[in-house]
C-alpha positions as CSV (number, residue, x, y, z in Angstrom):
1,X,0.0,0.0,0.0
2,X,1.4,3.8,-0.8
3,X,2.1,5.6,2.3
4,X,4.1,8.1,0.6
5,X,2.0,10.9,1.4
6,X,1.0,12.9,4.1
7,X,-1.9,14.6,3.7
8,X,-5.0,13.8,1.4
9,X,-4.7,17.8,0.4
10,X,-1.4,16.9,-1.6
11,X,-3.0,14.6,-3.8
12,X,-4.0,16.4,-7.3
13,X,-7.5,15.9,-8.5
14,X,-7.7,14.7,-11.7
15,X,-6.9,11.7,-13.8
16,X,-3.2,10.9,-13.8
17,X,-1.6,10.8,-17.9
18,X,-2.1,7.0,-19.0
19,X,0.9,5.1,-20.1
20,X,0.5,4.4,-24.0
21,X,3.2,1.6,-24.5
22,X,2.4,-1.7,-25.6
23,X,4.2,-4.3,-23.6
24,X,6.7,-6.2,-25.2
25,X,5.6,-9.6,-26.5
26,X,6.0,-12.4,-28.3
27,X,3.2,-12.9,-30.8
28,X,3.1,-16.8,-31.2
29,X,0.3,-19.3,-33.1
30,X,-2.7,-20.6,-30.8
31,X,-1.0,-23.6,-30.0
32,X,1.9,-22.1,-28.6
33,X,0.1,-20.0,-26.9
34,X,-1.4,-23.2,-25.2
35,X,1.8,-24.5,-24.0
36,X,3.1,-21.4,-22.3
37,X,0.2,-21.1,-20.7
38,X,-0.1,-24.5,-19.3
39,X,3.7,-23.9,-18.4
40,X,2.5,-21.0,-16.4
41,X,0.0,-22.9,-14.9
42,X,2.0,-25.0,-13.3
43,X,3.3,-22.5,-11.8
44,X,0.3,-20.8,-10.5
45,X,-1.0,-23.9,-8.8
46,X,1.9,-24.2,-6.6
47,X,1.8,-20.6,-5.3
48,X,-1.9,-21.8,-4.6
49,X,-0.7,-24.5,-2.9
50,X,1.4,-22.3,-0.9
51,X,-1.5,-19.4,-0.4
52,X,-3.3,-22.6,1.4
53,X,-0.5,-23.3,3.4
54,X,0.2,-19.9,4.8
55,X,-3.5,-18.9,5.5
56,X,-3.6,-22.5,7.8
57,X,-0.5,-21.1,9.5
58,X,-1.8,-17.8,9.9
59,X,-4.7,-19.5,11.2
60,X,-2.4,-21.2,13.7
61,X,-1.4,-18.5,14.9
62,X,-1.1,-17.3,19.0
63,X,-3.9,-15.5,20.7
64,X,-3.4,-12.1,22.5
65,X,-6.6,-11.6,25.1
66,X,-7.7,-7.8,25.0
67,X,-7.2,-6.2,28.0
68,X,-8.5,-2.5,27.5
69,X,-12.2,-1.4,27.0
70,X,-11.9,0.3,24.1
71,X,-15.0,2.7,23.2
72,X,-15.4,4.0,20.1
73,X,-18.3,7.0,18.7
74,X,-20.7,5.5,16.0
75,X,-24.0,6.5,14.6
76,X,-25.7,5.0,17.2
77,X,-23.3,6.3,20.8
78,X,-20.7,4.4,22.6
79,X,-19.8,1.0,21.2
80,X,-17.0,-1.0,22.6
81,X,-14.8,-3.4,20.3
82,X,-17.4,-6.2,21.8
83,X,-20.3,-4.4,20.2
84,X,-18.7,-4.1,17.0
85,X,-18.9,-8.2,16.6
86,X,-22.7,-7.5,16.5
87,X,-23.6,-11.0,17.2
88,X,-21.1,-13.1,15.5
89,X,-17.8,-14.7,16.9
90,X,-15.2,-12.7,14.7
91,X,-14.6,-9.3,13.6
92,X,-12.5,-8.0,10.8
93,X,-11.1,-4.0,11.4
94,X,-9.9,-1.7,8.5
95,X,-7.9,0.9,10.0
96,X,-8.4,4.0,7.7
97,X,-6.2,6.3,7.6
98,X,-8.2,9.5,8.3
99,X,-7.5,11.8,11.1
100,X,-9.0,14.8,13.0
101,X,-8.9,17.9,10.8
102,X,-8.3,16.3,7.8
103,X,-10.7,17.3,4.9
104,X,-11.1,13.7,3.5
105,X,-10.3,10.3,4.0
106,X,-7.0,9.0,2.7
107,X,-7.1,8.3,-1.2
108,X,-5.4,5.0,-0.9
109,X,-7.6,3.7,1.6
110,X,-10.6,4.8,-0.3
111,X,-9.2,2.8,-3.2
112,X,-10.0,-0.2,-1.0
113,X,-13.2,0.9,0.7
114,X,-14.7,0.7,-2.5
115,X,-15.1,-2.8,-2.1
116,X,-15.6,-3.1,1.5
117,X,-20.0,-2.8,1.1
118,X,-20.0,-5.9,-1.3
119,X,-17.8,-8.0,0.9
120,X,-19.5,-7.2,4.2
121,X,-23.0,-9.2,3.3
122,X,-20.9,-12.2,2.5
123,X,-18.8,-11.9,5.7
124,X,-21.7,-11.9,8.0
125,X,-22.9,-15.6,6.4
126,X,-19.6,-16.8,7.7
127,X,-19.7,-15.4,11.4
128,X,-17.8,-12.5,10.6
129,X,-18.5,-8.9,11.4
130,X,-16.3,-6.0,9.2
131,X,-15.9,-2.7,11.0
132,X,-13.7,0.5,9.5
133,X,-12.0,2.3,12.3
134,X,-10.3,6.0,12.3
135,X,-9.0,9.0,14.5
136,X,-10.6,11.2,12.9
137,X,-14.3,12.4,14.8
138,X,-17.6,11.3,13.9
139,X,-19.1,13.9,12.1
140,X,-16.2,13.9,9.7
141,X,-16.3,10.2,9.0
142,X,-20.1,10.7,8.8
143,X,-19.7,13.9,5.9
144,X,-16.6,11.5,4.1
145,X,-18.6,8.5,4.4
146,X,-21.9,10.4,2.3
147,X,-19.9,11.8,-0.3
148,X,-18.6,8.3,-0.9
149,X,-21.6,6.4,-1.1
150,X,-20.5,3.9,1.4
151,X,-22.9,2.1,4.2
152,X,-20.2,-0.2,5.6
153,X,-19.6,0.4,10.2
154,X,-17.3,3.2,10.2
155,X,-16.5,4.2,14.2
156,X,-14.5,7.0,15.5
157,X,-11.6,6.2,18.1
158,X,-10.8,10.1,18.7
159,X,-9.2,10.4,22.0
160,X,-8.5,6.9,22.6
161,X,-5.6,4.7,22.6
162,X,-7.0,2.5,20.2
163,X,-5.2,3.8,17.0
164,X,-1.7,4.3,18.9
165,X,-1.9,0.5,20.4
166,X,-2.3,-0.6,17.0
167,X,0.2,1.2,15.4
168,X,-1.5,2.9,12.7
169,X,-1.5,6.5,14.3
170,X,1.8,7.8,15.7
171,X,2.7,10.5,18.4
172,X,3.5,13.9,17.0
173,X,7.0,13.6,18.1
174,X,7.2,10.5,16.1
175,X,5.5,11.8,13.0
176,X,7.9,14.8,13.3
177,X,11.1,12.4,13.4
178,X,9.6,10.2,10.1
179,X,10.8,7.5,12.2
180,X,7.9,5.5,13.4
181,X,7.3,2.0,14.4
182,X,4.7,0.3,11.4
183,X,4.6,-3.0,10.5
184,X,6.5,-4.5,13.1
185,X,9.5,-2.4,12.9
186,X,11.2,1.2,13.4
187,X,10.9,2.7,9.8
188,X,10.5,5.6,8.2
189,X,7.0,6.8,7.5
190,X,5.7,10.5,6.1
191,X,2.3,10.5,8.0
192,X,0.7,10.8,11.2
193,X,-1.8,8.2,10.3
194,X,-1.0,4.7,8.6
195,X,-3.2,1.7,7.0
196,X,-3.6,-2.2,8.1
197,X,-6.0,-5.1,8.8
198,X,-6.6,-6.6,12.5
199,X,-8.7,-9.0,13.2
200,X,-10.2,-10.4,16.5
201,X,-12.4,-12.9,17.9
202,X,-15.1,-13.0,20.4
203,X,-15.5,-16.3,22.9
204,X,-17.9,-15.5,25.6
205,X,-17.3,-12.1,27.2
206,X,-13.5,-12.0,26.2
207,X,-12.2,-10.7,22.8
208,X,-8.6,-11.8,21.5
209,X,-6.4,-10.3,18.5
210,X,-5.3,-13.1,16.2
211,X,-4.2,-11.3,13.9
212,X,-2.6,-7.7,11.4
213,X,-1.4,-6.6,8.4
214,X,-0.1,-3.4,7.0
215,X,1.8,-2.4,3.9
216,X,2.0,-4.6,1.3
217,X,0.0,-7.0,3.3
218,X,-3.3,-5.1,2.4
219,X,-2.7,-6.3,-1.3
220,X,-5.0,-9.1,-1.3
221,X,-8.0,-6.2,0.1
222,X,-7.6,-4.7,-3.8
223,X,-10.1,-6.3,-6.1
224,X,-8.9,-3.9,-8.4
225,X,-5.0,-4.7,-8.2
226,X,-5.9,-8.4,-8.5
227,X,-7.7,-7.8,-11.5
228,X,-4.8,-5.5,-13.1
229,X,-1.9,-8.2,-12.3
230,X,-4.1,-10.2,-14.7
231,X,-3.2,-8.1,-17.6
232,X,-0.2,-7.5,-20.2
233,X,0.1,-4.3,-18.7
234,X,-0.3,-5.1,-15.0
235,X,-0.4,-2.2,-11.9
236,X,1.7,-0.1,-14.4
237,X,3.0,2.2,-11.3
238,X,7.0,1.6,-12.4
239,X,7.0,5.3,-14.1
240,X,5.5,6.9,-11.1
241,X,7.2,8.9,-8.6
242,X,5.6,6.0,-5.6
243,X,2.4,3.3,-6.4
244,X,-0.8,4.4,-6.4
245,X,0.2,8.1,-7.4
246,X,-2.7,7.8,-10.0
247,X,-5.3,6.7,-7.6
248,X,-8.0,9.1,-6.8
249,X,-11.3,9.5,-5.2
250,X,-13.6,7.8,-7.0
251,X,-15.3,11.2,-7.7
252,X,-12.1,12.9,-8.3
253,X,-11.4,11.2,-11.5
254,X,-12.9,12.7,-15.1
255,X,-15.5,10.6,-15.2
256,X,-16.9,11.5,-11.6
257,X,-18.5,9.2,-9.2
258,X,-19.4,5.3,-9.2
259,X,-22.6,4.3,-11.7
260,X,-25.2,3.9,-9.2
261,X,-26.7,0.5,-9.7
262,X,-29.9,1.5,-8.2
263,X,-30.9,4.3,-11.1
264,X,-28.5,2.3,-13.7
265,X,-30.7,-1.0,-14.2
């Protein structure tokens, strides 16, 4: 994921100039064609293999139990991490990077919120709750969240430890230094706020933190990314000055905001 900037104001509206090369490629008969790809698939069922294995390890993984009560603003008042399982035994958290004064959300993060409402039905038929999570207060989540076109849980954690405990907000003095600790280590980092993934499960009154990502880690949240490494052209971020420099609100581009499948049928 693109941390490299600090503030949603320093990304340009607009649409980024396309790249116009054609790759370079072998053009081969059909039956060639064939063999190279069955070459490749080869290939790709081993790294499914090994996607398998390393999701039943991270499902192996150690248990940390929650000790603080965490309280978070939502629509509805006070809800506490518990609340946000709404019912069901586990509870995946998108930490947004959004924080108090900002004007809007982060781009990047938007890029993957996008897909957050069509996941979260699906989720919920497999005992898992989805909840977004920022610094920044409710009503400016609330404003973002309407522009955006977005019904996903989307909480505030303004004023608590939340964010800081898991990393993904940083002390001023640590902002100001650029050396922060994100993704498990002291790195360098241009932003007061940072993205990941946690995820946590309920059993009885007691919640537990099995797991988080950040960074490169959130690739596999980009339906969008998936579907571009599909193509000759791929992500096609090499020529930019850090990836996802072209991203933008999806109502910042030229050709404004989502379709709306409601008025569109």
């Amino acid at each position: 994921m693109s941390t490299a900037t600090t503030n949603t104001e320093t990304m340009t509206p607009g649409t980024m100039e396309k790249s116009t090369s054609t790759p370079a490629v072998k053009i081969v008969p059909r039956a060639d064609w064939v063999a190279a790809r069955k070459e490749l698939l080869i290939k790709e069922k081993e790294f499914t293999r090994l996607r398998d294995d390393l999701s039943r390890q991270r499902r192996e993984m150690p248990w940390v139990k929650m000790e603080k009560n965490y309280q978070f603003e939502g629509p509805n008042g006070k809800e506490r991490l518990a609340d946000l399982f709404d019912g069901r035994s586990q509870l995946v958290v998108y930490h947004f990077m959004f924080g108090p004064g900002w004007k809007e959300g982060c781009p990047s993060c938007s890029y993957l919120a996008d897909s957050f409402d069509g996941a979260t039905i699906h989720l919920a038929h497999r005992d898992t709750s989805f909840a977004v999570i920022s610094r920044a207060t409710l009503p400016e989540i609330e404003a973002f969240k309407k522009r955006m076109g977005w019904r996903f849980k989307w909480v505030s954690s303004f004023g608590t430890d939340f964010n800081y405990d898991f990393h993904v907000s940083f002390p001023k003095e640590q902002a100001e230094s650029g050396k922060v600790y994100y993704n498990f280590e002291t790195t360098e980092f241009p932003s007061e706020e940072g993205p990941g993934m946690s995820v946590f499960y309920k059993k009885g009154d007691e919640v537990f933190h099995s797991y988080s990502t950040f960074a490169r880690g959130l690739d596999n949240l980009v339906p969008t990314y998936n579907l571009l490494d599909l193509t000759p052209k791929g992500r096609d971020e090499d020529s930019l000055p850090w990836t996802m420099a072209w991203v933008r609100h999806h109502d910042r581009y030229d050709e404004g905001k989502l379709v709306d499948l409601k008025t569109s049928a």
